[in-house]
PQR file with spaces between the fields and no chain letter, atoms N, CA, C, O and H, PARSE charges and radii, in Angstrom:
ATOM       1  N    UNK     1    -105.358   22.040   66.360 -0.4000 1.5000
ATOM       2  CA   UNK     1    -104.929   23.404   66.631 -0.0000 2.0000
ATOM       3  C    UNK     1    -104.146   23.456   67.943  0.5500 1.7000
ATOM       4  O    UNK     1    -104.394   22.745   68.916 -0.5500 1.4000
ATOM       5  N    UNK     2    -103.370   24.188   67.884 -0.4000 1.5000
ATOM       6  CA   UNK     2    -102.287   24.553   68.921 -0.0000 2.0000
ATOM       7  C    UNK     2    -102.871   25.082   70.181  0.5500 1.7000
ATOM       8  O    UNK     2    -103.721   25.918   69.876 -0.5500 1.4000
ATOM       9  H    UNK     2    -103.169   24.766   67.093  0.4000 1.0000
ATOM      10  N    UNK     3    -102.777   24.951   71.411 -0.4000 1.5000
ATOM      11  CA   UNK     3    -102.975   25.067   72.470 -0.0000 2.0000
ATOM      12  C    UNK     3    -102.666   26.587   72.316  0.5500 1.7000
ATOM      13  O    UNK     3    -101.808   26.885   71.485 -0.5500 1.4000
ATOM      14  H    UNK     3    -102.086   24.272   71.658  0.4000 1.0000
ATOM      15  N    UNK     4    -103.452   27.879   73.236 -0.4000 1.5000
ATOM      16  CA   UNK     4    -102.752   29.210   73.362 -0.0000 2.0000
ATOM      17  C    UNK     4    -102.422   29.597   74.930  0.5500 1.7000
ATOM      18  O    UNK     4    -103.306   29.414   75.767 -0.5500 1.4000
ATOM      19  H    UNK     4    -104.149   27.637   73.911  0.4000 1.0000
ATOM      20  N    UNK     5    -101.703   29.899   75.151 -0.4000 1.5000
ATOM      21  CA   UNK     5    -101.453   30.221   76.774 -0.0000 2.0000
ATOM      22  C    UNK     5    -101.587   31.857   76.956  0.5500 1.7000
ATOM      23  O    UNK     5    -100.494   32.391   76.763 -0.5500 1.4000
ATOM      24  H    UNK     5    -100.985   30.048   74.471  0.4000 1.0000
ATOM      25  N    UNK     6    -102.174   32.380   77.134 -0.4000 1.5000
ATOM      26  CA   UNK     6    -102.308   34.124   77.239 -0.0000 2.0000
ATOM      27  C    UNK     6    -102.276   34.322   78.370  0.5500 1.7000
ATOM      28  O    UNK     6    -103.072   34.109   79.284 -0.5500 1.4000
ATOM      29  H    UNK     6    -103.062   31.947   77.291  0.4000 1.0000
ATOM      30  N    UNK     7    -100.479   35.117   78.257 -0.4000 1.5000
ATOM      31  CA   UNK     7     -99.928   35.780   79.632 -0.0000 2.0000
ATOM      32  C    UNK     7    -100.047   37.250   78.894  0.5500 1.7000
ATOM      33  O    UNK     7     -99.478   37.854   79.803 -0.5500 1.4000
ATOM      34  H    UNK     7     -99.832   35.290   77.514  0.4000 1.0000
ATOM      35  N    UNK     8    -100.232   37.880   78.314 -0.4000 1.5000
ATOM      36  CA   UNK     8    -100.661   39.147   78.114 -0.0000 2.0000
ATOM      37  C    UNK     8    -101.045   39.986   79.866  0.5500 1.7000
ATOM      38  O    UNK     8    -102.079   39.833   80.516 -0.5500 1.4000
ATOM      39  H    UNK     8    -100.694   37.390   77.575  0.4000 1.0000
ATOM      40  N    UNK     9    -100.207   40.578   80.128 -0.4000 1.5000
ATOM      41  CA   UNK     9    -100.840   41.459   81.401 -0.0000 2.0000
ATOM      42  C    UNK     9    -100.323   40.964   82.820  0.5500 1.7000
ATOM      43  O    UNK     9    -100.647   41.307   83.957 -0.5500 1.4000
ATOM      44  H    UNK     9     -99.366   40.703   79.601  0.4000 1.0000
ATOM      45  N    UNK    10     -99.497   40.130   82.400 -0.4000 1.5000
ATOM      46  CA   UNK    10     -98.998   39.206   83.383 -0.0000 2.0000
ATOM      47  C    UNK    10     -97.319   39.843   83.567  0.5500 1.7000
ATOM      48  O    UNK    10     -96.710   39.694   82.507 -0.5500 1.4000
ATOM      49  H    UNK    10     -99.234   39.851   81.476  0.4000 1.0000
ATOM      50  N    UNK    11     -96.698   40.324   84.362 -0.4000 1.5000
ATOM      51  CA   UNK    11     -95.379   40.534   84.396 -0.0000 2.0000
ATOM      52  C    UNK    11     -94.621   39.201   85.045  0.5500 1.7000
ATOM      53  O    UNK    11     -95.289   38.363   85.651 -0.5500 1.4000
ATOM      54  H    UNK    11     -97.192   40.446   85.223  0.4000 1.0000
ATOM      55  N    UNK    12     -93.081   39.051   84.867 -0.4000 1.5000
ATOM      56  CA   UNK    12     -92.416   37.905   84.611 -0.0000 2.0000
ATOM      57  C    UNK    12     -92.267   38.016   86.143  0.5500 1.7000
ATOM      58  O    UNK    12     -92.166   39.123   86.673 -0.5500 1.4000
ATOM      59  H    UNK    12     -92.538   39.731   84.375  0.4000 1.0000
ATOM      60  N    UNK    13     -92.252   36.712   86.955 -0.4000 1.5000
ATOM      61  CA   UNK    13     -91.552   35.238   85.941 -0.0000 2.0000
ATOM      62  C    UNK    13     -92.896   34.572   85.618  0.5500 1.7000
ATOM      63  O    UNK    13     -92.826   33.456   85.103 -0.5500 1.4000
ATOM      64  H    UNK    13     -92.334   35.813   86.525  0.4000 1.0000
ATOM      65  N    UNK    14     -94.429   35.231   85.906 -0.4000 1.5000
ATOM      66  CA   UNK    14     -95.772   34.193   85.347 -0.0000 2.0000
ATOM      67  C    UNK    14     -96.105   33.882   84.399  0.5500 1.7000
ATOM      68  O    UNK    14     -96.991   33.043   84.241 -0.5500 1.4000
ATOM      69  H    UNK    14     -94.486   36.138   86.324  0.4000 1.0000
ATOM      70  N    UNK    15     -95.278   34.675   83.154 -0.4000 1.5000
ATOM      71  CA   UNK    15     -95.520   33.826   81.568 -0.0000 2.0000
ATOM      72  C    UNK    15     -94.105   32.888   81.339  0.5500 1.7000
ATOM      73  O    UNK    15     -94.067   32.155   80.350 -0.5500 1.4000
ATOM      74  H    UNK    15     -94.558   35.357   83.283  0.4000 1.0000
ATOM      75  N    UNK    16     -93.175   32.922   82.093 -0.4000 1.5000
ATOM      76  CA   UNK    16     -92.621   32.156   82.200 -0.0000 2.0000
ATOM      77  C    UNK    16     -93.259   30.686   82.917  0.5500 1.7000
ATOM      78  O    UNK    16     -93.165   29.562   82.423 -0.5500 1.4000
ATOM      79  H    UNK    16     -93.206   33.517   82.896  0.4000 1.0000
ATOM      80  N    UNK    17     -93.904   31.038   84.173 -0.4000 1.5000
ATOM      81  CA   UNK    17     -94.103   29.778   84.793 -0.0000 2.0000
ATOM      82  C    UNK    17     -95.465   28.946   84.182  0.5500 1.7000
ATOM      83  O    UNK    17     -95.688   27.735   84.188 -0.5500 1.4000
ATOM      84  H    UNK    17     -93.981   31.950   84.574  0.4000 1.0000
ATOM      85  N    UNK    18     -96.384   30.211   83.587 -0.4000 1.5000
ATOM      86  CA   UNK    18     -97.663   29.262   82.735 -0.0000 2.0000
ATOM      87  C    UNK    18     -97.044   28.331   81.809  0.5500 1.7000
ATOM      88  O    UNK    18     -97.255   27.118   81.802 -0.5500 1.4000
ATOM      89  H    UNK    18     -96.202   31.194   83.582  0.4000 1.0000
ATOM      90  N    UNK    19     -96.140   29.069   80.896 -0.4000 1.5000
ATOM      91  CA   UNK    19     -95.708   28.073   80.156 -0.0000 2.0000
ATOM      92  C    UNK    19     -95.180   27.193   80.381  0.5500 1.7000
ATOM      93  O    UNK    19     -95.545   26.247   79.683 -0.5500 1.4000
ATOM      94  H    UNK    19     -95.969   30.055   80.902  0.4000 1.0000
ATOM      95  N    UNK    20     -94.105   26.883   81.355 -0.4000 1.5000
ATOM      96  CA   UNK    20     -93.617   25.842   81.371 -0.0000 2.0000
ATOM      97  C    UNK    20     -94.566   25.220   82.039  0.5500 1.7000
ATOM      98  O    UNK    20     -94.052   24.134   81.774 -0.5500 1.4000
ATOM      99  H    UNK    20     -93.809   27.652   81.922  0.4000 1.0000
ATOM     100  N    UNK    21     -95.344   24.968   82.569 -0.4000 1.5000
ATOM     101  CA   UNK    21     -96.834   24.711   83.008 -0.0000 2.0000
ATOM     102  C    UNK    21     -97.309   23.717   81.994  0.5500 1.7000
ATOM     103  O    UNK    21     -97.194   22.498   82.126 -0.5500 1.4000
ATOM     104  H    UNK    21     -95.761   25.851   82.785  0.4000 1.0000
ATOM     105  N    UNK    22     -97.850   24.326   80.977 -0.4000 1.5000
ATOM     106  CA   UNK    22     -98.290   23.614   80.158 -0.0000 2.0000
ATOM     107  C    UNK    22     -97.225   22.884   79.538  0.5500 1.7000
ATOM     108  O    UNK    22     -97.213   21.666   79.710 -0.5500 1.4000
ATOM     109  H    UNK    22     -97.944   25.315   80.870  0.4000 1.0000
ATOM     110  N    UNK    23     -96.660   23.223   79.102 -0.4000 1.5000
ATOM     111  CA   UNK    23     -95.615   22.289   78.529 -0.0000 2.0000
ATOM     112  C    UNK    23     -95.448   21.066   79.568  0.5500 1.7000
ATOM     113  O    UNK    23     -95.808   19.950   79.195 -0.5500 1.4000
ATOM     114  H    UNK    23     -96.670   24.213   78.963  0.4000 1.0000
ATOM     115  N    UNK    24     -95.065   21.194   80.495 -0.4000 1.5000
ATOM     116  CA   UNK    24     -94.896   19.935   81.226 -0.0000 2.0000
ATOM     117  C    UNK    24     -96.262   19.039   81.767  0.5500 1.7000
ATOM     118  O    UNK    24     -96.246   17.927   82.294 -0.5500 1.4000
ATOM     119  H    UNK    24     -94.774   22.101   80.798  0.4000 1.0000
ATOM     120  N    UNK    25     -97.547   19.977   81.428 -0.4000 1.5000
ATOM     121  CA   UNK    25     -98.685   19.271   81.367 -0.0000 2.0000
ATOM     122  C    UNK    25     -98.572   17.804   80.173  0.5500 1.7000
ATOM     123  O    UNK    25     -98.983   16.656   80.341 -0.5500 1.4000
ATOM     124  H    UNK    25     -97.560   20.880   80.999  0.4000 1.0000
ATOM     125  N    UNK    26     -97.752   18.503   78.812 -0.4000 1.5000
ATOM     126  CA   UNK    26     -97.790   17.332   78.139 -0.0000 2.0000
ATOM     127  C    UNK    26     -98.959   16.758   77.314  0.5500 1.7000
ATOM     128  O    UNK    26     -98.879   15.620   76.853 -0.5500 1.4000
ATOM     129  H    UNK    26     -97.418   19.436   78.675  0.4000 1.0000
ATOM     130  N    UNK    27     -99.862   17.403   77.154 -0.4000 1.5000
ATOM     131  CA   UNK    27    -100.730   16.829   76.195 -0.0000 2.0000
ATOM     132  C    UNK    27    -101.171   17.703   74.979  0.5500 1.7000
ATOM     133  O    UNK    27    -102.197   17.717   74.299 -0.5500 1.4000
ATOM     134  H    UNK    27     -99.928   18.328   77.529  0.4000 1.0000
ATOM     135  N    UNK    28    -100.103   18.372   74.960 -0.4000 1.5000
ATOM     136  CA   UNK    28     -99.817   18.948   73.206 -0.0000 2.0000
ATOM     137  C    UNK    28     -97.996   18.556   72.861  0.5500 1.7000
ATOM     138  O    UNK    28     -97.113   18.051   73.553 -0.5500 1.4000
ATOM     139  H    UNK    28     -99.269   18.361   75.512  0.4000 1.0000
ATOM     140  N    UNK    29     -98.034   18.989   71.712 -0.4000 1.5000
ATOM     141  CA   UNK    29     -96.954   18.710   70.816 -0.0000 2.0000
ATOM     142  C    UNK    29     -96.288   20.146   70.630  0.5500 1.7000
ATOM     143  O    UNK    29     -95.066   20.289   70.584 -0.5500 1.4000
ATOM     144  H    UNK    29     -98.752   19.400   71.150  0.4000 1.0000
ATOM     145  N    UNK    30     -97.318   21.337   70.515 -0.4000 1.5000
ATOM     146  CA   UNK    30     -97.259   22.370   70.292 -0.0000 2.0000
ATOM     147  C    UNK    30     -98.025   23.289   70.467  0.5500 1.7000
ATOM     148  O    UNK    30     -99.218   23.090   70.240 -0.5500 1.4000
ATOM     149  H    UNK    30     -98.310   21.221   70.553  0.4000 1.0000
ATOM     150  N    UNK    31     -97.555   24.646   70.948 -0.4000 1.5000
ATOM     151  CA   UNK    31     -98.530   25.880   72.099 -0.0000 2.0000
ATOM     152  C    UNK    31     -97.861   26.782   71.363  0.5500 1.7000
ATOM     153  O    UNK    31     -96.724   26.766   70.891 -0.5500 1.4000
ATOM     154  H    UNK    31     -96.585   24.807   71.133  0.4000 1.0000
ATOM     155  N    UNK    32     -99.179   27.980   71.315 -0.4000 1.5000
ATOM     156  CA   UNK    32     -99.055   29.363   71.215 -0.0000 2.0000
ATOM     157  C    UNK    32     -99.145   29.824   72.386  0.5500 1.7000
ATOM     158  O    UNK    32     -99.781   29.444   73.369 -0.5500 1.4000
ATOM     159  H    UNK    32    -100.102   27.993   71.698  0.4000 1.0000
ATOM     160  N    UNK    33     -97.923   31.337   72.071 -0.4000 1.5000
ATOM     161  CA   UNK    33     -97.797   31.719   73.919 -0.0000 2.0000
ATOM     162  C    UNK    33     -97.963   33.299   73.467  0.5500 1.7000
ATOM     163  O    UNK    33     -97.158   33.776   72.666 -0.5500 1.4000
ATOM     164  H    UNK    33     -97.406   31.646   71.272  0.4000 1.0000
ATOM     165  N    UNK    34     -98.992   34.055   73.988 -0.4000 1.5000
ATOM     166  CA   UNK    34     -99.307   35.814   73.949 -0.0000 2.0000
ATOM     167  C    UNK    34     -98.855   36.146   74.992  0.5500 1.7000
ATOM     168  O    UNK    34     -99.479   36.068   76.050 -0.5500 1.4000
ATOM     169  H    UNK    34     -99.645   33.667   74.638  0.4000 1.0000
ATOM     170  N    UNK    35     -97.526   36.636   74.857 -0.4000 1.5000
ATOM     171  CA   UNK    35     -97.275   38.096   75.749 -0.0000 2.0000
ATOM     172  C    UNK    35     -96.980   39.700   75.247  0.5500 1.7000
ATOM     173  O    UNK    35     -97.101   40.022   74.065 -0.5500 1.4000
ATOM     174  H    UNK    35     -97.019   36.700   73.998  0.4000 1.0000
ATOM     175  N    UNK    36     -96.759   40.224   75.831 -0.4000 1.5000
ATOM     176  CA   UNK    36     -97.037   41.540   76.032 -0.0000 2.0000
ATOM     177  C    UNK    36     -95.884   42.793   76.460  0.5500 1.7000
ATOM     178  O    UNK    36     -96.208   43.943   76.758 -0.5500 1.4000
ATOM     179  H    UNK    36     -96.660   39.962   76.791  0.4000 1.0000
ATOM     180  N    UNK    37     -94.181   42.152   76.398 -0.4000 1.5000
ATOM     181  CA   UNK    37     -93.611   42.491   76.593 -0.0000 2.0000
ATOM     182  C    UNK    37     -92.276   42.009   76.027  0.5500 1.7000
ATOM     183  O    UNK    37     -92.449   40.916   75.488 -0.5500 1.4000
ATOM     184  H    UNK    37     -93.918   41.218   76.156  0.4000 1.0000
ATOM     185  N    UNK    38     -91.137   42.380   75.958 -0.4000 1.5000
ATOM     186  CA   UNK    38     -89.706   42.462   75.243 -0.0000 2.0000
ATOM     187  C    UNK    38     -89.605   41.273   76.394  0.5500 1.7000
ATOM     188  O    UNK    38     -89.723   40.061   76.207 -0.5500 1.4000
ATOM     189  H    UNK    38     -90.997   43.268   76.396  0.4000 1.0000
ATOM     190  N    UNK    39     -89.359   41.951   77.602 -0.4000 1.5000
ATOM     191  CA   UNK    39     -88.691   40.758   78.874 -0.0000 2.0000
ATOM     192  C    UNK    39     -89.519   39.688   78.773  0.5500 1.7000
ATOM     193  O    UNK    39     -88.844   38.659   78.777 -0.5500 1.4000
ATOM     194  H    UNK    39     -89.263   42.934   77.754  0.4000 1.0000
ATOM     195  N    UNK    40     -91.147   39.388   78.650 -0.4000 1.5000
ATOM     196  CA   UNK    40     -91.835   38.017   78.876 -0.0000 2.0000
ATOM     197  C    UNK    40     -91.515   37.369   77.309  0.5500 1.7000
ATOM     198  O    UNK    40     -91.602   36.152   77.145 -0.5500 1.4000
ATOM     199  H    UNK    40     -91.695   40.224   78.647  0.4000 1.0000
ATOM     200  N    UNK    41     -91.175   38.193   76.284 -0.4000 1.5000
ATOM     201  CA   UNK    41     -90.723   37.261   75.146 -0.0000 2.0000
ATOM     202  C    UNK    41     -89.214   36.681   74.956  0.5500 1.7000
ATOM     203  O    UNK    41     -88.857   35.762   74.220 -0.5500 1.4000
ATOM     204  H    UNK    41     -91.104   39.181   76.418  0.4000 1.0000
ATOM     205  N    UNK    42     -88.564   37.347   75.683 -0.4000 1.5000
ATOM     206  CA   UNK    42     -86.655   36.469   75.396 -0.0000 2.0000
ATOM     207  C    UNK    42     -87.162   35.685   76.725  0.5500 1.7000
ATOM     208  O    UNK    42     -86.846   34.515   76.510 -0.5500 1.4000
ATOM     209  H    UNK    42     -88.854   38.094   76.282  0.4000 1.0000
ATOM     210  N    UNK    43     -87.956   35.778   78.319 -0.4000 1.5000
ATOM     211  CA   UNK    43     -87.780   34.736   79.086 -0.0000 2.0000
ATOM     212  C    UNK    43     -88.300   33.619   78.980  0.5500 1.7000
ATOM     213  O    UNK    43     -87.703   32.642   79.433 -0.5500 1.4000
ATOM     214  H    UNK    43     -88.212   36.729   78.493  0.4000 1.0000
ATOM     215  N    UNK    44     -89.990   33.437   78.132 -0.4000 1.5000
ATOM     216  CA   UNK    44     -90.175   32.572   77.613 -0.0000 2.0000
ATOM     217  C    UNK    44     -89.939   31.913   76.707  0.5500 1.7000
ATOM     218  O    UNK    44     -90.428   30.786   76.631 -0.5500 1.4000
ATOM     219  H    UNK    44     -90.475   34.231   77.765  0.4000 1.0000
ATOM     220  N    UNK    45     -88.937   32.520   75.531 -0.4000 1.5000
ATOM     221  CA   UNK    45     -88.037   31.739   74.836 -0.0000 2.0000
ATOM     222  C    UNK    45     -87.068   31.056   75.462  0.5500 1.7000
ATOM     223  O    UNK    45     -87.049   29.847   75.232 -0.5500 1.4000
ATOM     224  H    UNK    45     -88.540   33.436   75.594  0.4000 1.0000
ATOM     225  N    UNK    46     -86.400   31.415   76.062 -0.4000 1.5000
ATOM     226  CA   UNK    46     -85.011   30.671   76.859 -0.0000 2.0000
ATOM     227  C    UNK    46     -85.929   29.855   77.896  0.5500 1.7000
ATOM     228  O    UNK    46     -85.011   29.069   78.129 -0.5500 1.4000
ATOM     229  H    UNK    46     -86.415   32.397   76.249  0.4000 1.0000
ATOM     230  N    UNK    47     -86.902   29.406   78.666 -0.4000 1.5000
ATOM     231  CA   UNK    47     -87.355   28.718   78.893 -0.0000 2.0000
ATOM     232  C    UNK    47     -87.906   27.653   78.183  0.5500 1.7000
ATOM     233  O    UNK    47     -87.844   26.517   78.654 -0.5500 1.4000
ATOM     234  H    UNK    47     -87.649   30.044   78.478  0.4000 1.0000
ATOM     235  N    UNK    48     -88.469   27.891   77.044 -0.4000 1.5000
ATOM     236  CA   UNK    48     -89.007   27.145   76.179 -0.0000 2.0000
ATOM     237  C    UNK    48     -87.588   26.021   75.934  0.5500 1.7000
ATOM     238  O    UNK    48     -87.657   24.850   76.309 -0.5500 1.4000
ATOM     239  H    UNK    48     -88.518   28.813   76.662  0.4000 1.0000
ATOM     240  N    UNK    49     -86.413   26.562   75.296 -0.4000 1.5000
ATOM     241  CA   UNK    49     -85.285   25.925   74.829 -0.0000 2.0000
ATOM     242  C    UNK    49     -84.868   25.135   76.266  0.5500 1.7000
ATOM     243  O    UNK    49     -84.559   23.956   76.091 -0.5500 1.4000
ATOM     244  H    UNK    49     -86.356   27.513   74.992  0.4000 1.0000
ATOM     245  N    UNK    50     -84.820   25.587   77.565 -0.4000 1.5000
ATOM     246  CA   UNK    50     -84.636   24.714   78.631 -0.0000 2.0000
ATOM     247  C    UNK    50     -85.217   23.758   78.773  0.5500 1.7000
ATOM     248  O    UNK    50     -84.661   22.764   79.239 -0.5500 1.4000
ATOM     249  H    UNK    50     -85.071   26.545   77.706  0.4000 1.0000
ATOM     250  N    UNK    51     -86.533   23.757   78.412 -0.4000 1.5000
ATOM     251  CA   UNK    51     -87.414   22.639   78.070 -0.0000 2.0000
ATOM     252  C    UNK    51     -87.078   21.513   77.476  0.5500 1.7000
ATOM     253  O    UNK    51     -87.323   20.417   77.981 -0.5500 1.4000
ATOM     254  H    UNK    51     -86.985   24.565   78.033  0.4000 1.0000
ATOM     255  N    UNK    52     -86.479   21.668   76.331 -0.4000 1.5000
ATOM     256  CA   UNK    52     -86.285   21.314   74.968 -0.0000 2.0000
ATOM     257  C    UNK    52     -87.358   21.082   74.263  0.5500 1.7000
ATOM     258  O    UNK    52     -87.611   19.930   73.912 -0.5500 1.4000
ATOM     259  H    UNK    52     -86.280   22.558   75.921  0.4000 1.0000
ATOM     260  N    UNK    53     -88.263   22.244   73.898 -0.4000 1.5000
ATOM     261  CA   UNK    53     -88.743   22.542   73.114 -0.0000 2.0000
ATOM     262  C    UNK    53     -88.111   23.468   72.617  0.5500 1.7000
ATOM     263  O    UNK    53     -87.236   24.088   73.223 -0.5500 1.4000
ATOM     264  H    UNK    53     -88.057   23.181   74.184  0.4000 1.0000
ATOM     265  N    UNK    54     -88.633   23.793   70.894 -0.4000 1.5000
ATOM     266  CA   UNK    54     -88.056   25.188   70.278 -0.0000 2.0000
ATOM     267  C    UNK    54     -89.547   26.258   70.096  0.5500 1.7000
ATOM     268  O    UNK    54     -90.770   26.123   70.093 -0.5500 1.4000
ATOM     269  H    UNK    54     -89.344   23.290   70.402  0.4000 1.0000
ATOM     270  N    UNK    55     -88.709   27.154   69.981 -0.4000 1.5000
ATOM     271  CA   UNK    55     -89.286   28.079   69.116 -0.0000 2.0000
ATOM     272  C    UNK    55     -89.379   28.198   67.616  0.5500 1.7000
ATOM     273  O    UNK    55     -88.568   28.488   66.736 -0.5500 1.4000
ATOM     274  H    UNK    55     -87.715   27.264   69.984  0.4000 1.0000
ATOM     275  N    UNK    56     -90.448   27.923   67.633 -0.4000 1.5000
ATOM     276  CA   UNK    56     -90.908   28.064   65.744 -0.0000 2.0000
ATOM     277  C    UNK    56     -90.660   29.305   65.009  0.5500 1.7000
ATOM     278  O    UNK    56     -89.790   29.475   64.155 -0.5500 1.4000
ATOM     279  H    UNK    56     -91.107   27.687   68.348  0.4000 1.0000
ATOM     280  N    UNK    57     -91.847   30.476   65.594 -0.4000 1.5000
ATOM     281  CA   UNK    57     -91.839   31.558   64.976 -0.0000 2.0000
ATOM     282  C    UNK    57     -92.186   32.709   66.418  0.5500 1.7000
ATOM     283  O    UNK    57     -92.566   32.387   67.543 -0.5500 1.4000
ATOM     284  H    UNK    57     -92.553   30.337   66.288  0.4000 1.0000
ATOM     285  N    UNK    58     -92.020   33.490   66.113 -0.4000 1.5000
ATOM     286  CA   UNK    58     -92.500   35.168   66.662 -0.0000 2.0000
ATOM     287  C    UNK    58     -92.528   36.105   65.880  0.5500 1.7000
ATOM     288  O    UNK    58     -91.783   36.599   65.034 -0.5500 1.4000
ATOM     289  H    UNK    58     -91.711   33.752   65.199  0.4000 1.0000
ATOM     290  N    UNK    59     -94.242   36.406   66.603 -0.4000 1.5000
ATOM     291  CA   UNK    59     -94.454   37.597   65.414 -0.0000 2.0000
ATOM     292  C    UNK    59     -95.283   38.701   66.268  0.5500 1.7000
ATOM     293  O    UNK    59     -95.672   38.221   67.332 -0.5500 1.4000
ATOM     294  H    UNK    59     -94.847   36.005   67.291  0.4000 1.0000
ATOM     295  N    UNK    60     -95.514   39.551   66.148 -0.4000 1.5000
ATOM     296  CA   UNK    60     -96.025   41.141   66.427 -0.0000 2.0000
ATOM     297  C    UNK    60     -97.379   40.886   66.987  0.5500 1.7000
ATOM     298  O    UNK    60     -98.166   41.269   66.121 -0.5500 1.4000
ATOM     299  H    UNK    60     -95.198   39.941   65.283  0.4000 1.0000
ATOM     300  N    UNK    61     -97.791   40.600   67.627 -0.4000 1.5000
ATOM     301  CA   UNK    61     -99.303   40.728   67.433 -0.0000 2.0000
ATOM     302  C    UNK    61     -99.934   42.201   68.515  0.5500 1.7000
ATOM     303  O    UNK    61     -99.621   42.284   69.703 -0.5500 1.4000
ATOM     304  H    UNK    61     -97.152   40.289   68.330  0.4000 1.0000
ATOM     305  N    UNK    62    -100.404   42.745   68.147 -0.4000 1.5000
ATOM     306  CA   UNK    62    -101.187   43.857   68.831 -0.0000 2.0000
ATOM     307  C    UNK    62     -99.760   44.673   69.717  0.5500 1.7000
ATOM     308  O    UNK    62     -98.639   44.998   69.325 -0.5500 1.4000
ATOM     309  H    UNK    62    -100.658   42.678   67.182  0.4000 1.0000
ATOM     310  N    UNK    63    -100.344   44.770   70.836 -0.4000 1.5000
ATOM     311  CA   UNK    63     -99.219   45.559   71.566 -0.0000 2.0000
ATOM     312  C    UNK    63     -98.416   44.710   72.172  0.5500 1.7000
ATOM     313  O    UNK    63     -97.815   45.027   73.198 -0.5500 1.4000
ATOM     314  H    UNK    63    -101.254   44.507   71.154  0.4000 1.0000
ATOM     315  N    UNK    64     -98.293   43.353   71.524 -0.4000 1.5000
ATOM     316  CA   UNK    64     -97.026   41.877   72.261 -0.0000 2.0000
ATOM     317  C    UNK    64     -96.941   41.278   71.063  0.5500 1.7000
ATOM     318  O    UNK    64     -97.008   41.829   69.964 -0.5500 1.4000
ATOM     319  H    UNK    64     -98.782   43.096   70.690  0.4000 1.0000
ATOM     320  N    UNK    65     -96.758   39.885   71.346 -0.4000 1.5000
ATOM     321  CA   UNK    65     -96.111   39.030   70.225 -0.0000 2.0000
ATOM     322  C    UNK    65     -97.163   37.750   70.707  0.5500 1.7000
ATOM     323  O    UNK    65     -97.801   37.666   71.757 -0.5500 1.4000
ATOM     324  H    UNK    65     -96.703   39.437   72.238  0.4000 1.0000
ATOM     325  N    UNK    66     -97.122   37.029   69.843 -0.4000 1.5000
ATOM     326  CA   UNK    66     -97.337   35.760   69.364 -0.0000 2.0000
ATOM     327  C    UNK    66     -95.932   35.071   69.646  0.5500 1.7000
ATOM     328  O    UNK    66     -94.908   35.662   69.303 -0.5500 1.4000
ATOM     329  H    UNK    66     -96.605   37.097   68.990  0.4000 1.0000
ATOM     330  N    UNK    67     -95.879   33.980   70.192 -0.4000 1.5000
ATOM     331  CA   UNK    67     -94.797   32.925   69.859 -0.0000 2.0000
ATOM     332  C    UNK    67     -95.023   31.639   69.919  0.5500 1.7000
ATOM     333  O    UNK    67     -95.498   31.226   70.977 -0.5500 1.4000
ATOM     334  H    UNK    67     -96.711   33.500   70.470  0.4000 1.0000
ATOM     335  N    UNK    68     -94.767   30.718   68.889 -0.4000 1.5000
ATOM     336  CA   UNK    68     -95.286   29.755   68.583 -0.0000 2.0000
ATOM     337  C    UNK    68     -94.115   28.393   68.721  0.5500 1.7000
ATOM     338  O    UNK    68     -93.291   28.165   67.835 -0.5500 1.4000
ATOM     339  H    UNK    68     -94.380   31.054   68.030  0.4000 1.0000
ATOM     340  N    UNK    69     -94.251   27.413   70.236 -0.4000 1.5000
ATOM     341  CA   UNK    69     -93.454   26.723   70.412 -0.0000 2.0000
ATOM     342  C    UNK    69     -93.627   25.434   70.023  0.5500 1.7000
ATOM     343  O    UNK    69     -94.762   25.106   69.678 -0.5500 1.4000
ATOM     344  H    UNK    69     -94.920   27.598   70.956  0.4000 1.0000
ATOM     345  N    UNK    70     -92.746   24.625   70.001 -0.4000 1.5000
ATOM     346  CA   UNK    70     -93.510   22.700   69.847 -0.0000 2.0000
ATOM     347  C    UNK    70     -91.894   21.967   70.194  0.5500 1.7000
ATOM     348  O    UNK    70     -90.766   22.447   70.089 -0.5500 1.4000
ATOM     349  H    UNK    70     -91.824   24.891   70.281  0.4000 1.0000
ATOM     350  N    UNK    71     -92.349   20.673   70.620 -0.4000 1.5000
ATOM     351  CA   UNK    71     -91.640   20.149   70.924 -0.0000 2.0000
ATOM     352  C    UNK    71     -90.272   19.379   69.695  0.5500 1.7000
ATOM     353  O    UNK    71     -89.354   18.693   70.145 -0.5500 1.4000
ATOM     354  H    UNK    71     -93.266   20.283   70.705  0.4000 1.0000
């Protein structure tokens, strides 16, 4: 199962910087990332792709999104 990073409640750039966090931790393939906002979901996408990781999917969840990255 996929690693989850929950920045929910967190304003940017800290769901930006958890994630790339983990990601450069390196000991997954692939992370779920919960935020909570329009701006923490396009900045952690375009981070994610700086990475070179992608984005899989995004989806709605509660009052944020789900986004589901992997390398």
């Amino acid at each position: 199962m996929a690693e989850v990073v929950d920045a929910r409640g967190l304003s940017c750039p800290q769901p930006v910087i958890i994630t790339v966090n983990a990601i450069k931790a390196g000991d997954q393939d692939q992370l779920t990332v919960l935020v909570d906002t329009d701006t923490a979901k396009e900045n952690v996408s375009r981070a994610t792709n700086a990475q070179g990781w992608k984005v899989l999917d995004i989806q709605p969840e509660g009052e944020g999104y789900q986004i589901k990255i992997a390398k």
